[in-house]
Backbone as CSV, one residue per row, in Angstrom:
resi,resn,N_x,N_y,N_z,CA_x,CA_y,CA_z,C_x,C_y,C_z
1,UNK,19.186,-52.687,147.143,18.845,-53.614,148.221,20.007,-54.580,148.417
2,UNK,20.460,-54.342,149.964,21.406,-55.697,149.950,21.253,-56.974,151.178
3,UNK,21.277,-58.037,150.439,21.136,-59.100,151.270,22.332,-59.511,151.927
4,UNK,22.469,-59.282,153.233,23.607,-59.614,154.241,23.214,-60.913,154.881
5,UNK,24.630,-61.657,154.263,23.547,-63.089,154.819,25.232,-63.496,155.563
6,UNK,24.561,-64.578,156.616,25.836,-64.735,157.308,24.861,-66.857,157.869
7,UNK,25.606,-67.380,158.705,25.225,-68.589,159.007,25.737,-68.904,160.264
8,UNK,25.281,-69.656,161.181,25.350,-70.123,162.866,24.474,-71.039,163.189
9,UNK,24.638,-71.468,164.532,23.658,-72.447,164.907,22.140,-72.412,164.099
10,UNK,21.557,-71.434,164.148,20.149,-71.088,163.917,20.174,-71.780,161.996
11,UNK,21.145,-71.556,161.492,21.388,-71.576,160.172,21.782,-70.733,158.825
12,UNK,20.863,-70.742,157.797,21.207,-69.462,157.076,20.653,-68.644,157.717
13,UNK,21.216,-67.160,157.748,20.416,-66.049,158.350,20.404,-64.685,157.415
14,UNK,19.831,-63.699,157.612,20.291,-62.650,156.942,19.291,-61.358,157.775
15,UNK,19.957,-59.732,157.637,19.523,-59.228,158.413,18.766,-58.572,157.566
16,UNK,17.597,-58.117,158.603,16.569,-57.533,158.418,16.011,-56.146,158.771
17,UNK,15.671,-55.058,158.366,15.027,-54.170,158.921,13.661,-53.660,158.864
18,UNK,12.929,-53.794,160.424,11.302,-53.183,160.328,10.856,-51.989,159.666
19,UNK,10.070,-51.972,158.597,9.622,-50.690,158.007,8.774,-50.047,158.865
20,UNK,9.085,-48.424,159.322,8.315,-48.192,159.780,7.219,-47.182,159.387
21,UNK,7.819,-47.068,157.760,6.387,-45.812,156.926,6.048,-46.823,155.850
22,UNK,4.992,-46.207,155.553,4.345,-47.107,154.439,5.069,-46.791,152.916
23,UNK,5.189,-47.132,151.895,4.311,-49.205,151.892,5.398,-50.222,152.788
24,UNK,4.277,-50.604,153.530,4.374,-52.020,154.183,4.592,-51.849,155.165
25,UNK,4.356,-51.113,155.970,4.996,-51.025,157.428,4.494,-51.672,158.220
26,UNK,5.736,-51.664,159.214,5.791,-53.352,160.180,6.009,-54.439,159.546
27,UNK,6.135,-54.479,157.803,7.249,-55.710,157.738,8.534,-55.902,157.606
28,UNK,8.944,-56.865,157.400,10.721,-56.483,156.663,11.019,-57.068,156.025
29,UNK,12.366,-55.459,155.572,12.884,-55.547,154.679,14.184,-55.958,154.429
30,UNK,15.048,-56.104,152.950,16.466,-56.092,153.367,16.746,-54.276,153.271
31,UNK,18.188,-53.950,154.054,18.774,-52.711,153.474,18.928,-52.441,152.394
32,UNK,18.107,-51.147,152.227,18.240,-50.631,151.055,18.397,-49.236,151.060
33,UNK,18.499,-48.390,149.779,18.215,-46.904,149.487,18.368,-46.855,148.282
34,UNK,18.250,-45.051,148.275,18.000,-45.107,146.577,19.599,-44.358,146.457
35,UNK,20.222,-44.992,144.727,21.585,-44.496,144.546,21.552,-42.377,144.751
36,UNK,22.811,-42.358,145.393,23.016,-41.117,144.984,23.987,-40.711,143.586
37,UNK,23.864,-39.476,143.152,23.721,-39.150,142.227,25.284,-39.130,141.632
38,UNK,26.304,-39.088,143.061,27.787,-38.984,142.428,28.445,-40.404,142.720
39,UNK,27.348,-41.256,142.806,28.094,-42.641,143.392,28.027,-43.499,142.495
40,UNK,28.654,-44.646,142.306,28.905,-46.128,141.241,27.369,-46.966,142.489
41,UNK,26.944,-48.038,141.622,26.020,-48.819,142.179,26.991,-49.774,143.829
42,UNK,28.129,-50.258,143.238,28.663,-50.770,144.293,28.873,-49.578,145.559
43,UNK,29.158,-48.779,145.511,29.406,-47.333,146.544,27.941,-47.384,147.028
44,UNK,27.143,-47.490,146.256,25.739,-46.934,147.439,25.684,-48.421,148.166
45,UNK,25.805,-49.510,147.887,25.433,-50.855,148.282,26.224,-50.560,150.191
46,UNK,28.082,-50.124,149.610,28.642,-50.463,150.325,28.343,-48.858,151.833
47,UNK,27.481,-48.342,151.214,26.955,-47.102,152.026,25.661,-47.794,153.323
48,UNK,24.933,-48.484,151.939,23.672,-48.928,152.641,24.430,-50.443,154.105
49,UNK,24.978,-50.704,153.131,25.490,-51.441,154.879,26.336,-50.632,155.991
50,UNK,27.166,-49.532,155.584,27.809,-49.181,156.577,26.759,-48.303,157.412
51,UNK,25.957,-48.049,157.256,24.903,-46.418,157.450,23.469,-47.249,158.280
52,UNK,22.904,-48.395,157.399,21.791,-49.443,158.158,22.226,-50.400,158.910
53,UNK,23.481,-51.022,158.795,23.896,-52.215,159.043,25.208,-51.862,160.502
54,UNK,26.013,-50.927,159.812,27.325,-50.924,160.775,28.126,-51.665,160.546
55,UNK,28.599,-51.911,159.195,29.373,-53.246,158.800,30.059,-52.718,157.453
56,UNK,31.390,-53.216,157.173,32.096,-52.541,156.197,33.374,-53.473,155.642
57,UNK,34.137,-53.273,154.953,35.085,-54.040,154.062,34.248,-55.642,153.914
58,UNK,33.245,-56.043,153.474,33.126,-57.689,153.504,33.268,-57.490,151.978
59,UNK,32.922,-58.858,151.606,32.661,-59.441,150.591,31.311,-58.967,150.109
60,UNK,31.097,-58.367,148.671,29.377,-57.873,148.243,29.885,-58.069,146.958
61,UNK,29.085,-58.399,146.417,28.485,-58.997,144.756,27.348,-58.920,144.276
62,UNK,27.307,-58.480,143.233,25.678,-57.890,142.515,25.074,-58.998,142.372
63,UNK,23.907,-59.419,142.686,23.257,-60.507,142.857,22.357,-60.395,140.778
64,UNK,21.347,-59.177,141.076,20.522,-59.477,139.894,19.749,-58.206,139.733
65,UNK,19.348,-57.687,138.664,18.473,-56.315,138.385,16.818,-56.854,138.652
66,UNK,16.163,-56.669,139.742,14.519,-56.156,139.852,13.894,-55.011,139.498
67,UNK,12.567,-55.277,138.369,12.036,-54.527,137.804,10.775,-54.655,137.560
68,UNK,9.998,-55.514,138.378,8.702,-55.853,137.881,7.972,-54.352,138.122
69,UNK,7.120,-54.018,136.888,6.692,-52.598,137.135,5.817,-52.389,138.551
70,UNK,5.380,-53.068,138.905,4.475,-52.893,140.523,5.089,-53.151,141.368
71,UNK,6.404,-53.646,141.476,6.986,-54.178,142.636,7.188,-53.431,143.827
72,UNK,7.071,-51.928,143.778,6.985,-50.813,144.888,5.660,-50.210,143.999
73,UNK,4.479,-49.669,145.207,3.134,-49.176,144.659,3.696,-48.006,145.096
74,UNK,4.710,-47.367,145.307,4.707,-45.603,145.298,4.941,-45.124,144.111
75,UNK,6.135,-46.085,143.346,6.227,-45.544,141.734,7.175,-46.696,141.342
76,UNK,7.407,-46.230,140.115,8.649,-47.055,139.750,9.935,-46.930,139.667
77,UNK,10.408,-48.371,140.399,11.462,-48.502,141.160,12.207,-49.836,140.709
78,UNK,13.394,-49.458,139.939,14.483,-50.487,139.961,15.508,-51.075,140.686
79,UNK,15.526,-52.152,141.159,16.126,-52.557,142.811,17.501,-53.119,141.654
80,UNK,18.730,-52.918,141.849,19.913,-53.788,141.824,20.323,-54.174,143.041
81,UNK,20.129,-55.521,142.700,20.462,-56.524,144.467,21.571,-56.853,144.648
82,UNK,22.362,-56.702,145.531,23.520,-57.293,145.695,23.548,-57.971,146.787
83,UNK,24.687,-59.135,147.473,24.263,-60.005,148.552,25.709,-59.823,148.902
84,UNK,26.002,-59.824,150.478,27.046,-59.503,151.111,27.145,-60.496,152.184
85,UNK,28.264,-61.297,152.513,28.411,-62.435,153.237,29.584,-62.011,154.825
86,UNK,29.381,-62.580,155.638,30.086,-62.000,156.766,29.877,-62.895,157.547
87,UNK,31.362,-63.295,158.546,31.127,-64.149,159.643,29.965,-63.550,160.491
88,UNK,29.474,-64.244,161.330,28.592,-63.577,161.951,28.761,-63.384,163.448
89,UNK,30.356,-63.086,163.853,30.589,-62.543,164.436,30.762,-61.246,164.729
90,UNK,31.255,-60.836,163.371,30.517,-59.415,163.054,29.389,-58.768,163.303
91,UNK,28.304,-59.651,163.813,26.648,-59.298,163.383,26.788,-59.467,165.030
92,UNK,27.238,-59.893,166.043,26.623,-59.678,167.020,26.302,-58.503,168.055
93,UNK,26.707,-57.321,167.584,26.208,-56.611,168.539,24.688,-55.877,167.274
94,UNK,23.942,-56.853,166.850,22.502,-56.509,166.415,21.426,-57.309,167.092
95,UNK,22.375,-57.676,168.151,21.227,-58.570,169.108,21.160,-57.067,170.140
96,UNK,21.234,-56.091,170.252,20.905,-55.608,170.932,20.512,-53.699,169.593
97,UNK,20.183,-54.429,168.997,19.904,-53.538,167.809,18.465,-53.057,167.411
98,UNK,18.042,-52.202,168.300,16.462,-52.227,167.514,16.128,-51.932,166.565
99,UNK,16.885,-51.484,165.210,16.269,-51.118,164.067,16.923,-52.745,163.230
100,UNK,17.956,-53.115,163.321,18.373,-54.297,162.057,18.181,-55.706,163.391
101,UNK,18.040,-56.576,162.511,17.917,-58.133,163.479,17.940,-58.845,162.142
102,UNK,18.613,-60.078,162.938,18.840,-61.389,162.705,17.956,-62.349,161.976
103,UNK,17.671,-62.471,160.821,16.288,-63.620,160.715,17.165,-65.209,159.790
104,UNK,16.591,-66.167,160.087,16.482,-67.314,159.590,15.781,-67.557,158.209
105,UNK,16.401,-68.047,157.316,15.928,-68.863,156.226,15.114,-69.836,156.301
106,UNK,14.497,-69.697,155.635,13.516,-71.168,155.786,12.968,-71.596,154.114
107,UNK,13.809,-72.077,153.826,13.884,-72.141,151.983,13.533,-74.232,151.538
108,UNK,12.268,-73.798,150.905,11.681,-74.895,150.833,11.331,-75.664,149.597
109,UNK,12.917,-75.967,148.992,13.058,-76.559,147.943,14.634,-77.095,148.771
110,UNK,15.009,-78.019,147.500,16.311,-78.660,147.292,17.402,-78.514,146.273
111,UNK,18.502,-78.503,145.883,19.168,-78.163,144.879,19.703,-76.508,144.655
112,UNK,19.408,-76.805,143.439,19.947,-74.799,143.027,18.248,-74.487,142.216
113,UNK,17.306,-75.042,142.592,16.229,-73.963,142.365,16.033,-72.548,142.468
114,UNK,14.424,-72.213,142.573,14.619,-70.729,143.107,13.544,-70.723,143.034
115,UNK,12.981,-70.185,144.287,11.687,-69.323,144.668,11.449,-68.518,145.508
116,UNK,11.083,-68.223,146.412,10.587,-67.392,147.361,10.694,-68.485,148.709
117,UNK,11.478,-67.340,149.725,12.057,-68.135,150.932,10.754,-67.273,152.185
118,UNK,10.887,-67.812,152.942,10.258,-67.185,154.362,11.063,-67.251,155.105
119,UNK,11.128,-66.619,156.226,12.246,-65.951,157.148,11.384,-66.008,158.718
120,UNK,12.005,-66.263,159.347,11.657,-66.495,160.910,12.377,-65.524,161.749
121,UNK,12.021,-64.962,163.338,12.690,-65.030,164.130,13.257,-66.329,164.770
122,UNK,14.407,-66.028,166.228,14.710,-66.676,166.631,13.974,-66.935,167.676
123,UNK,12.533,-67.062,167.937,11.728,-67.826,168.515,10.779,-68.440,167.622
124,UNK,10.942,-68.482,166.203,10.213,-69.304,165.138,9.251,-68.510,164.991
125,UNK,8.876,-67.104,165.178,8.045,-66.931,164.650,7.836,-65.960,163.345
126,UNK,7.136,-66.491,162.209,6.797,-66.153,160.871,7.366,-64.498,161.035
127,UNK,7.811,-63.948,159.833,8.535,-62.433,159.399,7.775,-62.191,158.192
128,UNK,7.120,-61.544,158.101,6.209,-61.114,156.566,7.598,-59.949,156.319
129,UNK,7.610,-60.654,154.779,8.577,-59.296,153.973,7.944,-58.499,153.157
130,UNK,8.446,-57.554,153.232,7.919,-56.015,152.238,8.407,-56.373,151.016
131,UNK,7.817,-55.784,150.012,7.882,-55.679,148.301,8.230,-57.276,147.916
132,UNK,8.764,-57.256,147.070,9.657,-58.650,146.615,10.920,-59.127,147.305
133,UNK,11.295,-58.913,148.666,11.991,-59.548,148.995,12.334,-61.091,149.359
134,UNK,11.330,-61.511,149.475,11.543,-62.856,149.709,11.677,-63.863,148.333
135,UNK,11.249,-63.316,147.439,12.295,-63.366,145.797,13.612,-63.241,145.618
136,UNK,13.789,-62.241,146.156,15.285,-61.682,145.935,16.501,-62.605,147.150
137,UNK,15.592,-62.983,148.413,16.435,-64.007,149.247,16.403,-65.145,148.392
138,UNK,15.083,-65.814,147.591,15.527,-67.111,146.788,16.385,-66.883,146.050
139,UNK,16.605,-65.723,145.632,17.793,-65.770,144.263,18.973,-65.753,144.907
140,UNK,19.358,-64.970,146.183,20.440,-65.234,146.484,21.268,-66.467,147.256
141,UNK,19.554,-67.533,147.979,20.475,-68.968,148.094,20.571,-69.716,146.631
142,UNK,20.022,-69.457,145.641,20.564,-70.028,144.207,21.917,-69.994,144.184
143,UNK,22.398,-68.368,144.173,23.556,-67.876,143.466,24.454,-68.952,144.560
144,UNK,24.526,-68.636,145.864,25.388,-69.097,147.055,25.487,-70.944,146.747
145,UNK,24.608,-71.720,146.572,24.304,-73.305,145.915,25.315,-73.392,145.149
146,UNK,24.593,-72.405,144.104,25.292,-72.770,142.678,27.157,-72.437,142.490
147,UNK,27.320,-71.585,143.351,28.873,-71.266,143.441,29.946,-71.663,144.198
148,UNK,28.829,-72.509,145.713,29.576,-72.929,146.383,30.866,-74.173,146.069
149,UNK,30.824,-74.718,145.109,31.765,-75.589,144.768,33.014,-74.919,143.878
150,UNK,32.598,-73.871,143.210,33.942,-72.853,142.442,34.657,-72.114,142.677
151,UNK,34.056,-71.305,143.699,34.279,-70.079,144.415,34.298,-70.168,146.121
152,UNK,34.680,-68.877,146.453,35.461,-69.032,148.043,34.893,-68.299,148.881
153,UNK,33.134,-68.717,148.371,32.164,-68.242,149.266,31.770,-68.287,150.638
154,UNK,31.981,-69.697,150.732,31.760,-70.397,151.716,33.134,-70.243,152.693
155,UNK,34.184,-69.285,152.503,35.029,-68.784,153.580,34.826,-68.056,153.659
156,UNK,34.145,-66.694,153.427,33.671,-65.639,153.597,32.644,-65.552,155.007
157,UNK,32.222,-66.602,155.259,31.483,-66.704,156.288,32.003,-67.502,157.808
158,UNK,33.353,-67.543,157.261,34.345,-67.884,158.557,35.005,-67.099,159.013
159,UNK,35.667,-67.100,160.328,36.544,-66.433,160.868,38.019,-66.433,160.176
160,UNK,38.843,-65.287,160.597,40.115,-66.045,160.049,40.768,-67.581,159.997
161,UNK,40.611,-67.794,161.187,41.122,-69.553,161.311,39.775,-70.500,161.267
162,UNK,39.683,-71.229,160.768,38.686,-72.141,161.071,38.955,-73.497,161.196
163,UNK,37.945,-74.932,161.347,38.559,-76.092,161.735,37.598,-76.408,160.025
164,UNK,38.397,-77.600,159.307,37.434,-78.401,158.937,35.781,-78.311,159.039
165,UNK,35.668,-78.921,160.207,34.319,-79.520,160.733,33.709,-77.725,160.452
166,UNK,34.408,-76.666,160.894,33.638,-75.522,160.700,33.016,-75.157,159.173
167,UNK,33.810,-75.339,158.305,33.763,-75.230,157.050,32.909,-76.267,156.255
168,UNK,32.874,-77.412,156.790,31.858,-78.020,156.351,30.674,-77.836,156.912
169,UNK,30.120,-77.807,158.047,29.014,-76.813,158.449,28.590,-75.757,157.258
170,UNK,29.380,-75.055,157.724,29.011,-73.873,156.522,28.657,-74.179,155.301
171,UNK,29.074,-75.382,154.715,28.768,-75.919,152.933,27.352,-76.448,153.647
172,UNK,27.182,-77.477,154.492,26.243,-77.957,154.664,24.520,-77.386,155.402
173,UNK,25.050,-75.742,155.850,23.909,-74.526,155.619,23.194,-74.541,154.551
174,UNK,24.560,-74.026,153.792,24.465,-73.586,152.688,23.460,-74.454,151.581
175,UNK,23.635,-75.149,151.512,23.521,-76.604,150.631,21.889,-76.979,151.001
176,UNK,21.517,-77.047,152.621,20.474,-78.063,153.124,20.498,-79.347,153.283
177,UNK,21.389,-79.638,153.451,21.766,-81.231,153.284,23.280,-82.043,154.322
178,UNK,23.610,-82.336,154.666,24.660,-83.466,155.035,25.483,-83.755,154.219
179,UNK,26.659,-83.560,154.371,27.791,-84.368,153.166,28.802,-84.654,154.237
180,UNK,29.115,-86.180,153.587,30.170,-87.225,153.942,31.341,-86.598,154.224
181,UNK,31.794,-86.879,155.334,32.928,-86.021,156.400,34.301,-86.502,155.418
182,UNK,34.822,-87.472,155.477,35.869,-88.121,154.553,36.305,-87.661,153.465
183,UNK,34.893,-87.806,152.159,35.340,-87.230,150.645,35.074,-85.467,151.125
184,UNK,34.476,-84.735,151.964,34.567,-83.436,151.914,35.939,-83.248,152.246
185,UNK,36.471,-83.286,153.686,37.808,-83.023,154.080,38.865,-82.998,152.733
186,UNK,38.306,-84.394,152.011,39.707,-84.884,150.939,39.047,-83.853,149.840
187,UNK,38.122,-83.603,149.736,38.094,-82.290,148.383,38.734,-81.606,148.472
188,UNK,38.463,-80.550,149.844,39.083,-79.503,150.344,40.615,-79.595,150.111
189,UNK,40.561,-80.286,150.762,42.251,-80.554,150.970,43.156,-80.376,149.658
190,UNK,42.399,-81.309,148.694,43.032,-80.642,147.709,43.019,-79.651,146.720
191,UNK,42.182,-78.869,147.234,41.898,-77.524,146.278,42.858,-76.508,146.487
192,UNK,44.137,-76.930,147.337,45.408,-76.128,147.788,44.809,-74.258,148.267
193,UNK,43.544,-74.536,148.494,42.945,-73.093,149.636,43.589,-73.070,150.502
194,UNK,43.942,-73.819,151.430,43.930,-74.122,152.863,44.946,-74.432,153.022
195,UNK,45.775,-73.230,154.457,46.785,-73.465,155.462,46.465,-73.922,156.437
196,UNK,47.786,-74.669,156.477,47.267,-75.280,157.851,47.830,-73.939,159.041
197,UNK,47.262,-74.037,160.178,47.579,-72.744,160.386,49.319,-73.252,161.905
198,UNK,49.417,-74.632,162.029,50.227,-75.212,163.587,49.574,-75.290,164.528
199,UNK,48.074,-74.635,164.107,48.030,-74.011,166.053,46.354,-75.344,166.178
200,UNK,45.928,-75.301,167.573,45.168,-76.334,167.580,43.688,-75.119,168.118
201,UNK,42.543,-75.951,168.093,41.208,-75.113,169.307,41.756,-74.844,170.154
202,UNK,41.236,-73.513,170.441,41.196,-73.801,172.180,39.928,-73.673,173.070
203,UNK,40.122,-73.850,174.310,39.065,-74.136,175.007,37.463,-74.934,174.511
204,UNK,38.315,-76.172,173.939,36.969,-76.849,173.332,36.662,-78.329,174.675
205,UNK,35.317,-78.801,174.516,35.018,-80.226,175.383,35.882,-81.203,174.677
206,UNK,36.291,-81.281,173.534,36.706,-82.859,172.831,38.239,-82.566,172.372
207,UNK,38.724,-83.784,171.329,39.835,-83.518,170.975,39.899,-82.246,170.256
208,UNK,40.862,-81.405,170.606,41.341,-80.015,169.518,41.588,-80.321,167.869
209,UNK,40.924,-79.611,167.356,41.033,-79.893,165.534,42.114,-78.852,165.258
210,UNK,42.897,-79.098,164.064,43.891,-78.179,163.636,42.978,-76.955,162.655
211,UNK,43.543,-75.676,162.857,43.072,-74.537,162.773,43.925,-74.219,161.371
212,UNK,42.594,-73.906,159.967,43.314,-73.310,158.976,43.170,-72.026,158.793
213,UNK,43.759,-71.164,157.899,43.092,-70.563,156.975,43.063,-70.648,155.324
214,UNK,42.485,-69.209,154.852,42.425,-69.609,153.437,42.997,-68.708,152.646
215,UNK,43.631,-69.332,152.038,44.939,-68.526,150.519,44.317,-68.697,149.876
216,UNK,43.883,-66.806,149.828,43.667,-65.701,149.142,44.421,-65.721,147.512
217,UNK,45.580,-65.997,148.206,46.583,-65.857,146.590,45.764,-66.856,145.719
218,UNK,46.229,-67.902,146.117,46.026,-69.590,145.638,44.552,-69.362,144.945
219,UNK,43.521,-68.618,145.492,42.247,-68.183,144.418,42.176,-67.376,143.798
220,UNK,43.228,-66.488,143.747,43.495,-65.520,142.407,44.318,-66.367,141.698
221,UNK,45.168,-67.100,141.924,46.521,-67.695,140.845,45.120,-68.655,139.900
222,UNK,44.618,-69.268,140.864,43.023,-70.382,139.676,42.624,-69.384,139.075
223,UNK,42.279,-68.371,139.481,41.184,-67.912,138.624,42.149,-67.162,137.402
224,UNK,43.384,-67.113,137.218,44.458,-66.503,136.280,44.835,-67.798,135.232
């Protein structure tokens, strides 16, 4: 099972697909299948998005092993979850997608807890999920919380260039919360991620913000 989660106006999001045989049909699920037999666990993950999803080279990371013995009533079934992050510019031609769509988070705690999230359309209305998924979405805004300050998660869900103000958005999805424009910028800034890129917005209403990106190197050289 993989959770493709991406963020935009609406907020956290992640995509979804309607079951249409039983168990559970007519709710949803995340993409999934079962491994094939000559493949590594990451290979089927990166199958199940290219094959359900239409989406390929991102960022995917094994989230956590599910095993509760009932968790599928056809038999028993061990889910390894992994969660895959993507601008979600990528995701837009699933607005015209009838098998995968778009759903909203709606995660109703604070911090790096964990429980069980509910998921909306984009007219607010309630998404019942199949098996344990809405477990497996709490675990993966944990993991995303809990890493966002170490790791270079939270660019994964940007475009190549982004502004500031974009990137803090994105922490502040992520997070549920508001953080102070000033000490964020000055964190960032010095975590030596970020090029500046010369170039300014374009076609924006207000003043143009300077456009970065993010060195790739500079988070392998930390993590060495």
């Amino acid at each position: 099972d993989v959770a493709l989660v991406t963020a935009d106006t609406h907020g956290l999001r992640c995509v979804l697909i309607q079951r249409k045989e039983h168990p559970d049909r007519g709710k949803w699920s995340l993409p999934g299948g079962f491994v094939n037999m000559e493949e590594s666990l990451e290979q089927a993950a990166n199958r199940v998005l290219a094959t359900k999803v239409g989406v390929g080279d991102i960022f995917l990371e094994q989230l956590y092993t599910f095993g509760r013995p009932n968790r599928d009533p056809r038999t028993r079934v061990i889910s390894v979850a992994y969660y895959a992050l993507v601008d979600p510019q990528q995701l837009a031609f699933l607005a015209a997608d009838h098998q995968a769509s778009l759903a909203t988070l709606d995660v109703p705690w604070k911090g790096e807890r964990r429980g069980p999230v509910k998921v909306r359309s984009d007219s607010g209305k309630p998404l019942p999920l199949a098996f344990d998924h809405a477990e497996i979405l709490g675990w993966v805004v944990q993991r995303l919380r809990g890493k966002l300050d170490y790791a270079a998660i939270g660019f994964e869900l940007l475009p190549r260039q982004f502004t500031l103000r974009m990137l803090q958005t994105i922490h502040e999805t992520i997070l549920g919360r508001k953080l102070n424009k000033d000490s964020f910028r000055r964190r960032m800034l010095a975590t030596g991620l970020l090029k500046p890129t010369g170039q300014l917005e374009q076609d924006v209403g207000h003043r143009p913000a300077e456009l970065y990106r993010f060195k790739r190197a500079a988070m392998r050289k930390s993590r060495d």
